[in-house]
N, C-alpha and C positions, 0 to 999 in steps of 0.2 A: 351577526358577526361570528365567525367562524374562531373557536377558542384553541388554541396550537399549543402545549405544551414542551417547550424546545429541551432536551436533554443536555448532557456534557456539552453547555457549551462554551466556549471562547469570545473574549473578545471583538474577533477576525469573524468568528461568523453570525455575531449578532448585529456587526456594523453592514455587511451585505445582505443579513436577511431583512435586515429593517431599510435600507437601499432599496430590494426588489420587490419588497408589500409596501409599500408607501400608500395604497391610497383608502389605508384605512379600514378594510373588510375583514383583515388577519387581527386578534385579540393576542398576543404574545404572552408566552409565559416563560421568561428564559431559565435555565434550572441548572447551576453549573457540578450536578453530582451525573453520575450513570446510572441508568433503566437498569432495576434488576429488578426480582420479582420483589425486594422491599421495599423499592423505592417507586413501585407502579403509582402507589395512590396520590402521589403527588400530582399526577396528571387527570384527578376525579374532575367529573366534567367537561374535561377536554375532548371535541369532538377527534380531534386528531391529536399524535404524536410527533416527534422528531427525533430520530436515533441517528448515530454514529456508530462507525468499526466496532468500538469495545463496550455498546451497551450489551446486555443480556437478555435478549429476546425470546427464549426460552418458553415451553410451553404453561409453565406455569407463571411467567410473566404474560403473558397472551392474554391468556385465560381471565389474569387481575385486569388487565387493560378494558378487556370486552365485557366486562361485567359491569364496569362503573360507563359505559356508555361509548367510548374509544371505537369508530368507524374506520382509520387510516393509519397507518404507521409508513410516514413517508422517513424514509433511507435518507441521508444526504450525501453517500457515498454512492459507489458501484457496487461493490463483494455485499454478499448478504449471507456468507455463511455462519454469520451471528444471529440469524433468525429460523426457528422452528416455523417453512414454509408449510407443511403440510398442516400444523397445529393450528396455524394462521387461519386458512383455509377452512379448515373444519368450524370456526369460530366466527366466518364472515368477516373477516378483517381482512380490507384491503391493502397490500403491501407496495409501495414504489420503492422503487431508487431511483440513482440520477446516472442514465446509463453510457451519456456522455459528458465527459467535461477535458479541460485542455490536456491533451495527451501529449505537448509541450512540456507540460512541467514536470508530467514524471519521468519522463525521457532524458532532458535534460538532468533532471537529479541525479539519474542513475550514473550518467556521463560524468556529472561533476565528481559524483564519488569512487568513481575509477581514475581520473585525475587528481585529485587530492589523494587517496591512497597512494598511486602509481609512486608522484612526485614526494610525498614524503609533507604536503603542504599544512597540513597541519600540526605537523610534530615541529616543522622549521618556522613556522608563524610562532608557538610558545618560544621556541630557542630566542628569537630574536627579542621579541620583547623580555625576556632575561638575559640580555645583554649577549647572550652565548653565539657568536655569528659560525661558529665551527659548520663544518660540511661533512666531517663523518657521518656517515651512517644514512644518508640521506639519497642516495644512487636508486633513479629510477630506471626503466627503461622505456625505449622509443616504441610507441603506439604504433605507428610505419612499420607496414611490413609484416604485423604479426598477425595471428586470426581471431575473431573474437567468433562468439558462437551464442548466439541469439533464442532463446527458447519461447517461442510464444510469440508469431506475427500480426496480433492485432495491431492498433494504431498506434499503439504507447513500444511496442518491440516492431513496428518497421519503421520508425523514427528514430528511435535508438540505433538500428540496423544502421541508417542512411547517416547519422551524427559518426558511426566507427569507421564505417567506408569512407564516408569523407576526409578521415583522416589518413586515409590511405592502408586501414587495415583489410587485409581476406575477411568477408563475413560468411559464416553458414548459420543455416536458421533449422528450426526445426517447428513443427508446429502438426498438430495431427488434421489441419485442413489447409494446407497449402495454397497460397495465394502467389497462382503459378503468373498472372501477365505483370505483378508488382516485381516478381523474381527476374521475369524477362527484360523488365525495364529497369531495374537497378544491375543486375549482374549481383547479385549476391543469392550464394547457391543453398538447396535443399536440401538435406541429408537426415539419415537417422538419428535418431539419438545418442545412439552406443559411436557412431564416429565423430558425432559433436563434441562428448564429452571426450574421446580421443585427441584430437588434432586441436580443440581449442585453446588458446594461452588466457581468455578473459573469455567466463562465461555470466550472460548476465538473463536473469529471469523474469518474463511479461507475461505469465499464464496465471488463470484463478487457480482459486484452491478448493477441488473438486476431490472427491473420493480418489481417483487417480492420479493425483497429483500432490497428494499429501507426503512429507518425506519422499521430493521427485531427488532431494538433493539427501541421500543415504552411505552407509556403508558401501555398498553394491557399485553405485556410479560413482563417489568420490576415490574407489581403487582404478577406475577405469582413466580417470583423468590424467593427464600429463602431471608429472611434480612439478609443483610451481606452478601451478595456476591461481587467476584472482577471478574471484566470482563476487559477485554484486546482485543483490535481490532487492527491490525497490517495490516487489508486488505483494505478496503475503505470507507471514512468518512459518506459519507450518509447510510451505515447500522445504523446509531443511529441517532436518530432524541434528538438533543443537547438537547431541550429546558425540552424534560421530562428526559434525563439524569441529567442533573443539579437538576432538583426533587426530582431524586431517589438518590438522596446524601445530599439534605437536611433532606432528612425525614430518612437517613441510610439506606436505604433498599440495597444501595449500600456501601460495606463497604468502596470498593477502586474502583478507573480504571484509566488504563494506553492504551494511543492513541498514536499511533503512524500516524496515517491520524483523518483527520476533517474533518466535512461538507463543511466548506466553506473557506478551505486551499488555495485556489485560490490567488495568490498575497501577500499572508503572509508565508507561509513552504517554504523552500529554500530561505529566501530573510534576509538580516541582518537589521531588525527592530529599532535595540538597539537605543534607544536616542529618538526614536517617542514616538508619543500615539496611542497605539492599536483601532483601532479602530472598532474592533471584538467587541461586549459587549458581547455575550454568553463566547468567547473563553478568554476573559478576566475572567470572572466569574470563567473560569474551572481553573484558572493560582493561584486562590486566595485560592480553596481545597489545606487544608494540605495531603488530601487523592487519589490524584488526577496526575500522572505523564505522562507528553506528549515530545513526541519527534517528530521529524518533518520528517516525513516521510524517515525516516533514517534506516529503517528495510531492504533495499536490498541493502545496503552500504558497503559491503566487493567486496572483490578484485578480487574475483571467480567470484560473480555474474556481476561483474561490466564487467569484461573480457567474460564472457559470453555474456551479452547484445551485447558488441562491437562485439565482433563474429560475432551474428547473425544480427546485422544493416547493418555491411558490407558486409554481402553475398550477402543480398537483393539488396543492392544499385550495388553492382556486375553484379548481375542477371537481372536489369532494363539495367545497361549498354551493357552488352555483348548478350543480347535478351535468357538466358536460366532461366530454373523454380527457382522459390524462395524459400527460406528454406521451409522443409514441415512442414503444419500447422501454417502456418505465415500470409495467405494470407486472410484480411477479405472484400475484394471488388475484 
């Protein structure tokens, strides 16, 4: 029996992980703290592992893992820039992720939180239930007609793409490998960046978070923007470097933005705070915009995607046990 030590986890993903091993050969260890290098030994004798976005994979957690016996550190997301690939490697540890799962739900997400900001639907949901039915302040504008600007046309941004044109917005996309017969058969067009961030009125972000792309959303390109734009990131927090977003909202250049990841979500998203004191000052800052809606990395949270993840964890942890190949395109060491 193959022993799986599960990290940070939830509720939601112990009811699908125990759903897709049901027949017994997976030995579970569910552990609701995060993988850091002090909390490695909790996984002693676990042939495998299970990390999430904000564990610490780090080479000196690597290193603790592969010493007490740890052959696998299966991902149960996409992004892996929480893990020291090269340390991995050097140390024989195989690394997966889950390199598909419903690109529905982050797409969606990203949609819903350009309509709840737009329309004001969260600020007018508290009014009402405080009895307050007033309509000041609460003027959005028509999606129709405007341009949104698409960064990143994998499957989660040309779904996104195809949810804003259906609403009857101009889309331009940008992407540094163009997927020119998608482009021909929707009609939403390709351009550079510097005229995306030009012409776009909503720009919304589906790229990883790659050396290139870290702080894609800066000083530099948020003067480039039209004033009044709303931007929406549903993919990973360091594409925005906080300090000059909180800028571009004092001075309006930004009219809204809705986050659903943060730079430095580490120890704060997924964890119930209530009753502390934040002690984020930028992420506090973003909390105090009336302009401003964050959600906590909650954009792959439906039940598709969630059973797809589980799916694919437990094939790998499968495929470690019984010595055959691992889901394809999963394997990043």
């Amino acid at each position: 029996m193959l022993k799986v030590a599960v990290y940070d986890t939830k509720p939601y993903d112990r009811e699908q992980l125990l759903l897709a091993g049901t027949d017994g050969r997976i030995e579970w260890h569910f552990l609701d703290f995060r993988l850091t290098p002090d909390t490695a030994l909790a996984a002693r004798d676990a042939q495998a592992i299970c990390a999430f976005v904000n564990d610490q994979l780090d080479r000196t957690c690597l290193q603790a893992l592969a010493a007490q016996g740890t052959k696998l550190v299966a991902l149960r997301c996409t992004g892996s820039n929480n893990v020291d690939l090269a340390a991995a490697k050097e140390l024989g540890l195989t690394v997966t992720r889950v390199p598909v799962y419903s690109p529905y739900a982050v797409a969606e997400h990203a949609v819903a939180l350009l309509l709840t900001l737009n329309r004001k639907i969260h600020r007018a949901v508290n009014r009402v239930r405080e009895l307050n039915f007033s309509l000041n302040g609460l003027v959005g504008f028509d999606l129709h007609g405007k341009t949104a600007g698409i960064v990143g046309t994998g499957k989660i941004g040309r779904i996104a793409a195809q949810i804003l044109h259906g609403f009857g917005m101009k889309v331009l996309a940008y992407d540094p490998f163009p997927n020119l017969d998608w482009s021909q058969k929707t009609g939403i067009e390709y351009v550079d960046l510097e005229t995306l961030w030009r012409q776009s009125d909503v720009i919304s972000l589906h790229v990883p978070l790659l050396p290139d792309t870290r702080h894609l959303i800066r000083r530099e390109s948020l003067e480039l923007m039209r004033q009044g734009v709303v931007l929406i990131n549903v993919s990973r927090g360091a594409l925005i470097d906080t300090t000059a977003l909180i800028q571009a909202l004092k001075t309006g250049r930004l009219s809204g933005v809705a986050l659903d990841v943060y730079e430095e979500e580490e120890g704060i998203f997924f964890e119930d705070l209530s009753g502390q004191v934040l002690q984020d000052d930028e992420l506090a800052r973003l909390l105090t915009f009336p302009n401003v809606l964050i959600t906590s990395h909650q954009a792959f949270l439906t039940r598709e995607a969630l059973a797809d993840i589980a799916r694919t964890t437990v094939a790998n942890l499968r495929a470690l046990a019984e010595g055959t190949p691992f889901v394809a395109g999963s394997v990043l060491t």
